[in-house]
FITI-716668 format. One record per residue (C-alpha): residue in three letters; z, y, x. Coordinates in steps of 0.02 Angstrom, whole numbers, plus 50000, padded with zeros to 5 digits. Each point is the difference from the previous one (the first is absolute). Layout:
<pts>
{pt ALA,{Z,Y,X}}
...
</pts>
This chain:
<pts>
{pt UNK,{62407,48780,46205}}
{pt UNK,{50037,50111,50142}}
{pt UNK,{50056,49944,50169}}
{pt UNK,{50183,50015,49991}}
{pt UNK,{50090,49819,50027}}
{pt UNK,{50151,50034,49878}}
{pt UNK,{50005,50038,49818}}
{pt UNK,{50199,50066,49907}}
{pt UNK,{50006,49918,49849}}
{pt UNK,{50114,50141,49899}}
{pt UNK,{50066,49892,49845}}
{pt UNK,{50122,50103,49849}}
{pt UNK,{50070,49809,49945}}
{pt UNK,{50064,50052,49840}}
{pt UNK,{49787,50050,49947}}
{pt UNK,{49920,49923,49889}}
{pt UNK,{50166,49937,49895}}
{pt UNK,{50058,49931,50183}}
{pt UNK,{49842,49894,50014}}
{pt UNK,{49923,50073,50163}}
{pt UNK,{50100,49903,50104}}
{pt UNK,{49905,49851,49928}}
{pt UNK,{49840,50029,50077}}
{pt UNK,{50083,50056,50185}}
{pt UNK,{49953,49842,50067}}
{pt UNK,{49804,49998,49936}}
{pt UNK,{49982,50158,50067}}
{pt UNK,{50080,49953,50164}}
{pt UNK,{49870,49872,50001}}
{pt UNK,{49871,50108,49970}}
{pt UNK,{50041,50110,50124}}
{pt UNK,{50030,49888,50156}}
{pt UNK,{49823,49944,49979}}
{pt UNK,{49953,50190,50057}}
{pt UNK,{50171,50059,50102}}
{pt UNK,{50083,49935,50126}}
{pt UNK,{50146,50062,49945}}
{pt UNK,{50078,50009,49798}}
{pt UNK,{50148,50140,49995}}
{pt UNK,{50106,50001,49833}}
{pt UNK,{50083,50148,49950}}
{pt UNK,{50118,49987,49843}}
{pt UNK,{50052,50149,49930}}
{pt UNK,{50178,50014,49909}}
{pt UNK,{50017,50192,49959}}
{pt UNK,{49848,50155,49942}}
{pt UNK,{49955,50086,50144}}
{pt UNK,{49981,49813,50129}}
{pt UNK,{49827,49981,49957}}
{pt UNK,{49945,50164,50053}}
{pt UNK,{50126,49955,50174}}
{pt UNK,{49924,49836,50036}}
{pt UNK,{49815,50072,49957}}
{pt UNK,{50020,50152,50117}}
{pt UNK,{50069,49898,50167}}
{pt UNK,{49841,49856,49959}}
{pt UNK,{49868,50135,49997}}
{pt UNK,{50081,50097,50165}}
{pt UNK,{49984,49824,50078}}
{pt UNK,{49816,49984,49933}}
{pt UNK,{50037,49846,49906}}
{pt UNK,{49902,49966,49828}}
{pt UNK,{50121,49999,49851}}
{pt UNK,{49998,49875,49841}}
{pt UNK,{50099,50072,49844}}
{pt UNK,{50072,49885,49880}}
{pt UNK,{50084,50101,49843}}
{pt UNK,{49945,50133,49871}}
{pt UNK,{49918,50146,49990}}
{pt UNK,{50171,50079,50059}}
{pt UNK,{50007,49926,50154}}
{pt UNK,{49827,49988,50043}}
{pt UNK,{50019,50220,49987}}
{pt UNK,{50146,49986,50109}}
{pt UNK,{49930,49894,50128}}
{pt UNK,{49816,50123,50005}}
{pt UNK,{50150,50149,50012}}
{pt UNK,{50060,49917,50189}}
{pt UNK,{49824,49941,50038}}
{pt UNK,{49926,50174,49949}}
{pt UNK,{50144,50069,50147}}
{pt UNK,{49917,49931,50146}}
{pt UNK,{49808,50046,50076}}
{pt UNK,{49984,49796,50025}}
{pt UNK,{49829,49871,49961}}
{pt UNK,{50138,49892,49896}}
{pt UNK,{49918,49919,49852}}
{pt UNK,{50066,50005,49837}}
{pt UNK,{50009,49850,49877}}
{pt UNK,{50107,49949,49850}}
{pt UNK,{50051,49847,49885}}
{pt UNK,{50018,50078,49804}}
{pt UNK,{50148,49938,49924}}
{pt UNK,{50027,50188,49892}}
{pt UNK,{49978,49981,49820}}
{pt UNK,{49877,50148,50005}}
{pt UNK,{49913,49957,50181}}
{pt UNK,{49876,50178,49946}}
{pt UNK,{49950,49979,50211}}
{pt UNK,{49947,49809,49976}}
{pt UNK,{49901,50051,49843}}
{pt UNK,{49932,50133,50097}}
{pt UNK,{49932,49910,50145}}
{pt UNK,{49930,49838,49878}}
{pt UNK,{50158,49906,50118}}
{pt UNK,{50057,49824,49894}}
{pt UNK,{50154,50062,49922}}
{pt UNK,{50064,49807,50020}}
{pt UNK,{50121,49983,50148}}
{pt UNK,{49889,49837,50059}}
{pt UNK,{49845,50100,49980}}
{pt UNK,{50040,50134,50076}}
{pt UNK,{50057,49893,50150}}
{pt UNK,{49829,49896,49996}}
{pt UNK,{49921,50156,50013}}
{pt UNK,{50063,50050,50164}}
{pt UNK,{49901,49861,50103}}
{pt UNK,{49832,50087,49948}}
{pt UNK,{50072,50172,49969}}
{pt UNK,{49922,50133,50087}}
{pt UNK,{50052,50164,50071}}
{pt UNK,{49957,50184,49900}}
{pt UNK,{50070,50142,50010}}
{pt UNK,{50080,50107,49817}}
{pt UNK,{50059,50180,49969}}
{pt UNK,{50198,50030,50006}}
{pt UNK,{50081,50153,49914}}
{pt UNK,{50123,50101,50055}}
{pt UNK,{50131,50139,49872}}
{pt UNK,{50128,50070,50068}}
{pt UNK,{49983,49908,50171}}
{pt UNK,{50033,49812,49912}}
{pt UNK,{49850,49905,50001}}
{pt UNK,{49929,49903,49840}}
{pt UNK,{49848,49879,49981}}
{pt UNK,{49968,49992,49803}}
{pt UNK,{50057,50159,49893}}
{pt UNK,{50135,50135,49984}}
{pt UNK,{50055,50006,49805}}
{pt UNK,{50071,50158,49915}}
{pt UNK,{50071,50015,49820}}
{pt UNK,{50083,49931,49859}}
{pt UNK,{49911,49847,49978}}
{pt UNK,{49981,49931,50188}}
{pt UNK,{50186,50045,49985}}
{pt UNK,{50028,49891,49836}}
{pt UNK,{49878,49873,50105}}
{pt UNK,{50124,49974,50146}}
{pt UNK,{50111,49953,49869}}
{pt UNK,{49920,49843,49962}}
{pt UNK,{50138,49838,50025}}
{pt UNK,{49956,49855,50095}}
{pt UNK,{50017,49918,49850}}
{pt UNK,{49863,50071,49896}}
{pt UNK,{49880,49999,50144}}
{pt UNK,{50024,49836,50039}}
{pt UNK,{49960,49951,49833}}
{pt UNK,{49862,50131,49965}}
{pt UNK,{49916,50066,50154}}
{pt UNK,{49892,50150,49975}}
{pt UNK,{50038,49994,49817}}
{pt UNK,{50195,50040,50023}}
{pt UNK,{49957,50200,50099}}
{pt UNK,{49871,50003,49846}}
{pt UNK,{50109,50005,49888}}
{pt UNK,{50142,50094,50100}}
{pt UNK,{49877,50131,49997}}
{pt UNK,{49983,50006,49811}}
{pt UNK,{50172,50023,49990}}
{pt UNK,{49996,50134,50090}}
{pt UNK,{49879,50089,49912}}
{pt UNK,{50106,50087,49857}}
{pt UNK,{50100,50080,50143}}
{pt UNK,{49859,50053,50114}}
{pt UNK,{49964,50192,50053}}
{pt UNK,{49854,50104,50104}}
{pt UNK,{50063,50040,50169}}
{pt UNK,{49900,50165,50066}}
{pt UNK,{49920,49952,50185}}
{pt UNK,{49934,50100,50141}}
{pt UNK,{49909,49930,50099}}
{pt UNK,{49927,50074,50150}}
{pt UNK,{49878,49935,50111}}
{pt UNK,{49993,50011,50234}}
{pt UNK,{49835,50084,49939}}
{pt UNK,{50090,50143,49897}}
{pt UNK,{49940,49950,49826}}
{pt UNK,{50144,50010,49865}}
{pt UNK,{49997,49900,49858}}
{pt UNK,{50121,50010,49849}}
{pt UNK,{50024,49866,49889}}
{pt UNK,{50124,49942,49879}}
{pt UNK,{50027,49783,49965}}
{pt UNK,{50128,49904,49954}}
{pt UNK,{49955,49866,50111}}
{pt UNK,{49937,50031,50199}}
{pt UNK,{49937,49869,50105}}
{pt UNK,{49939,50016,50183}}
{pt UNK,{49899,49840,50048}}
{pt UNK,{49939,49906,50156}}
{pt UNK,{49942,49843,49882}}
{pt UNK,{49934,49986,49820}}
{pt UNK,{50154,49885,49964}}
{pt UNK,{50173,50072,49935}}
{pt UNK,{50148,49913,49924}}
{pt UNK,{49872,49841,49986}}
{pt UNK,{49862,50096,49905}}
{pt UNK,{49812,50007,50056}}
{pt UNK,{49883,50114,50006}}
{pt UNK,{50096,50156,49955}}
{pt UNK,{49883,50093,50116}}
{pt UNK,{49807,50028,49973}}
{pt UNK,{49907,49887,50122}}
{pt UNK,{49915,50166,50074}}
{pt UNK,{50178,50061,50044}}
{pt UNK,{50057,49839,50108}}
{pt UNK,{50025,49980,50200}}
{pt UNK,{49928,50137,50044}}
{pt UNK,{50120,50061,50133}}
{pt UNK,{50101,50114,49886}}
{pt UNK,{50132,50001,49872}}
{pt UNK,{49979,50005,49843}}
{pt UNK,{50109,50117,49877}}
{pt UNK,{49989,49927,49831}}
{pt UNK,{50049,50097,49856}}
{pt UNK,{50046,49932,49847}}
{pt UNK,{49964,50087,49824}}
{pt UNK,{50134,49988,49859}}
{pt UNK,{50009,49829,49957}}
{pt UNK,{50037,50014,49810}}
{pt UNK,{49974,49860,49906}}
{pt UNK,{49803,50004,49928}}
{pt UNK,{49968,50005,50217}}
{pt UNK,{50128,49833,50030}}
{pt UNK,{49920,49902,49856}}
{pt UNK,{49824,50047,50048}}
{pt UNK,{50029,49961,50192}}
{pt UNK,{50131,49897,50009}}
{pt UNK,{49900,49841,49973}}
{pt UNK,{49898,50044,50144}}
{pt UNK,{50139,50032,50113}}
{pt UNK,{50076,49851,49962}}
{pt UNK,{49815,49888,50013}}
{pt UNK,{49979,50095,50175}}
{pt UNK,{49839,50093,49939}}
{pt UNK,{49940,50201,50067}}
{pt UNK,{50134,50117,49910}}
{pt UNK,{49893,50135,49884}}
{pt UNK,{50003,50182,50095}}
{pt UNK,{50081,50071,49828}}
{pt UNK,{50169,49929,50076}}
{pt UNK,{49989,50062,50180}}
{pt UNK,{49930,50109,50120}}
{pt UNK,{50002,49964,50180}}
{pt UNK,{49973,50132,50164}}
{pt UNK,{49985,49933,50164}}
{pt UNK,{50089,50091,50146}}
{pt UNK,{50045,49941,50178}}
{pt UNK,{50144,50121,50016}}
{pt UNK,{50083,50112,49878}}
{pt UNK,{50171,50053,49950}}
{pt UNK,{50054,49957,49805}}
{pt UNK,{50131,50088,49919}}
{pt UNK,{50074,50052,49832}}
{pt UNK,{49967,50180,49934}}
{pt UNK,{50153,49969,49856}}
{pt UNK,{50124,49983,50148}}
{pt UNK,{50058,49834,49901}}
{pt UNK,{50068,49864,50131}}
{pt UNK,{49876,49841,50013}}
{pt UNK,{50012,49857,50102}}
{pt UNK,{49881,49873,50062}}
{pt UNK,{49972,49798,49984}}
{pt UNK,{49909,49951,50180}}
{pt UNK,{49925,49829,49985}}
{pt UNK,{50123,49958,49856}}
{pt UNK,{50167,50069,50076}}
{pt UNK,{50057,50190,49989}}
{pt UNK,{49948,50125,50104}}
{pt UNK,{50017,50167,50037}}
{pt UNK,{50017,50130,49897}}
{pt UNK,{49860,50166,49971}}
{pt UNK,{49929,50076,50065}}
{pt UNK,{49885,49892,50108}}
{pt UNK,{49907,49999,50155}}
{pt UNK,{49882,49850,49982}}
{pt UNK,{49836,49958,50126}}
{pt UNK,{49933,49861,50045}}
{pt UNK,{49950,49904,50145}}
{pt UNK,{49828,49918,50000}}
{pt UNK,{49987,49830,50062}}
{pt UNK,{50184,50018,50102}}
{pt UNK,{50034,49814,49971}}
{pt UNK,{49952,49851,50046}}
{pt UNK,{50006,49843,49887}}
{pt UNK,{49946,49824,49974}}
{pt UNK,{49887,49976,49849}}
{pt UNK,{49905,49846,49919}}
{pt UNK,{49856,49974,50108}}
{pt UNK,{49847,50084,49916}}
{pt UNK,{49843,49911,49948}}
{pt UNK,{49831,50050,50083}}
{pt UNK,{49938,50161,49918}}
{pt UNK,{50160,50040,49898}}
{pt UNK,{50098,50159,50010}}
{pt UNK,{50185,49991,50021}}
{pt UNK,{50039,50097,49863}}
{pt UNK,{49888,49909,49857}}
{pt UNK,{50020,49845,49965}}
{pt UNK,{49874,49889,49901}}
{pt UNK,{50002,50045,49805}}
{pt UNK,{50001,49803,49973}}
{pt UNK,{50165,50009,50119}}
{pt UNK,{50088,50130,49904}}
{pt UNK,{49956,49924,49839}}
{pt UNK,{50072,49830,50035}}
{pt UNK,{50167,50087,50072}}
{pt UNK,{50030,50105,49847}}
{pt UNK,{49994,49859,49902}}
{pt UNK,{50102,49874,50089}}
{pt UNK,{50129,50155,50041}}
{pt UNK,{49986,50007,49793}}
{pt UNK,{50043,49837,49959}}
{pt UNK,{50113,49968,50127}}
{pt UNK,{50125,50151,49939}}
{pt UNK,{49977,49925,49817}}
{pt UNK,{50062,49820,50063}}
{pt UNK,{50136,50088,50119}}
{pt UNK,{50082,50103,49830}}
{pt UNK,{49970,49827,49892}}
{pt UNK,{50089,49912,50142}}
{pt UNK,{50138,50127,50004}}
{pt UNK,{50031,50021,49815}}
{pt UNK,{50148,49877,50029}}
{pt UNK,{50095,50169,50080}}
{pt UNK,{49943,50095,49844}}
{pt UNK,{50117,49997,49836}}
{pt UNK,{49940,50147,49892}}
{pt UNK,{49882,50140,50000}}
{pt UNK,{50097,50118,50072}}
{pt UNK,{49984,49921,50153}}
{pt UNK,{49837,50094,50013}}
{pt UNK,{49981,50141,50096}}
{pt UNK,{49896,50157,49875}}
{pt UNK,{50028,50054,49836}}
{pt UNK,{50074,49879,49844}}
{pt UNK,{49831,49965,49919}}
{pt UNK,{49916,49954,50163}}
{pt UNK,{50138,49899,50054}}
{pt UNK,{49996,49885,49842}}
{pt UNK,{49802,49993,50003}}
{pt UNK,{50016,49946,50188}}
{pt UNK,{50159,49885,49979}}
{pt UNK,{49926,49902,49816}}
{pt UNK,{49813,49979,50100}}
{pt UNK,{50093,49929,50159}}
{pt UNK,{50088,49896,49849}}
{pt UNK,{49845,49947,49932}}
{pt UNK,{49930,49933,50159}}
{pt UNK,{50129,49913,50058}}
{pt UNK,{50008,49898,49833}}
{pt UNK,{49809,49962,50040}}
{pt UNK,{50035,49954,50173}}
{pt UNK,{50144,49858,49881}}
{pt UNK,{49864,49968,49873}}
{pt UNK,{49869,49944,50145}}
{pt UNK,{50124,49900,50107}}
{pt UNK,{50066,49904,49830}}
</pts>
């Protein structure tokens, strides 16, 4: 860790269904063992995080972020304000936590709390549209719009699987918007998608790998593209999206740019979703800032880059993530009463809500 003597904890206390403030005290612990001196900020309205993040990093002090991805953006947007050697770190408690995925951080408060008396200090890209900073992704269209519509409910019970199928629903009532984008180096490109993505990680709305391995960390955003997503494409890639596996290139392009201005050539109005809360509207002016912040990661083994983790590693975390959605929604079913509790379309709701059935009578039938 760097050689500041105080670290601001910056806690949102209603995160993680008003669970953060559980774990204040084992990170407190944590921390003294490194600082002399533990701050706690507790923010009470939007906009405090970014407040409380801004005055820390003009006082050089290393910040600790304890909420979602919301407030982890808005606390980068006030660190991102101030030229300052402030290190970043964060807590998950977000449903989605696409940053935590991103970096290989535990996506368990305690974990993610252990990890900070190893962690070591890197340095990650930020963006920047339309002079607000972002760390993950800036979303346009009609599905990361019917996405942000997901209820606390449903992704507490289904994770991943819950924007899934918000985005099949979606899909009867999706349309091509016609982009221009041009390039600082002068290149115009002209595309139309229903869906565009620019990226800083390979991890959106929980989903891995949406991004070719080739086209990952390499200073520079990445413009994904999306083709129509009919229903032959969903079926034929949705299983993969949902296991974490490489998307096929017959349902995306990408184009890597470090600056460029997007904007629509229909003159339709658009707006944004910036690290899963709305943003501005087109057209944009996006670029991106190589290595412009400073962050705690899990301490690297000898010979591994910070980017790839062991296959092994990533195997055993799919499958644990896996099961342990499939006991959270058997857990839950308690708060479900009928199929229509199921976000998606009528037949997928009943298929999903007479499986969860199913398994919950087998988790009966074993215990009996």
């Amino acid at each position: 860790m760097n050689q500041t003597d105080t670290a601001v904890i910056i806690i949102n206390p209603t995160a993680g269904r008003e669970r953060a403030p559980r774990y204040l005290p084992l990170l407190q612990e944590v921390l003294a063992r490194r600082y002399a001196r533990v701050v706690v900020r507790e923010t009470e309205k939007a906009g405090d995080a970014t407040a409380f993040a801004r005055e820390a990093a003009e006082r050089h002090e290393n910040i600790v972020c304890m909420g979602g991805d919301g407030t982890i953006n808005e606390v980068i947007n006030g660190m991102m304000q101030v030229d300052s050697p402030s290190v970043f770190a964060f807590i998950p408690f977000g449903t989605v936590n696409d940053l935590a995925r991103a970096l290989h951080i535990p996506r368990s408060p305690r974990g993610a709390i252990r990890m900070l008396e190893t962690a070591e200090e890197t340095r990650i890209d930020v963006g920047k549209v339309n002079g607000r900073y972002f760390i993950n992704i800036v979303a346009a269209g009609l599905i990361p719009e019917a996405v942000s519509q997901v209820s606390i409910k449903e992704k507490t019970l289904f994770g991943s699987l819950a924007y899934f199928m918000k985005g099949i629903q979606a899909l009867p009532r999706q349309k091509s918007y016609h982009f221009l984008i041009e390039t600082e180096g002068g290149i115009a490109i002209r595309m139309a998608s229903p869906l565009m993505a620019a990226m800083l990680t390979d991890s959106a709305g929980s989903f891995r790998n949406l991004l070719p391995p080739e086209d990952r960390n390499k200073g520079v955003i990445k413009l994904a593209l999306f083709r129509d997503l009919d229903w032959l494409r969903l079926l034929r890639q949705g299983p993969l999206l949902l296991a974490g596996l490489q998307m096929g290139t017959d349902l995306l392009s990408v184009i890597n740019v470090k600056k460029a201005r997007i904007s629509l050539t229909d003159g339709e109005e658009l707006w944004t979703n910036v690290d899963g809360d709305r943003g501005p509207a087109f057209p944009l002016d996006i670029e991106i800032l190589p290595d412009r912040l400073p962050i705690f990661v899990p301490e690297r083994r000898k010979n591994e880059s910070a980017h790839a983790p062991y296959a092994m590693q990533f195997v055993r975390d799919h499958f644990r993530r896996a099961v342990a959605e499939r006991l959270a929604a058997i857990q839950n079913l308690s708060d479900i009463h009928d199929a229509d509790d199921f976000p998606g379309p009528d037949a997928v709701r009943k298929t999903l809500f007479d499986y969860l059935r199913e398994a919950q009578q087998r988790e009966e039938d074993k215990k009996d």
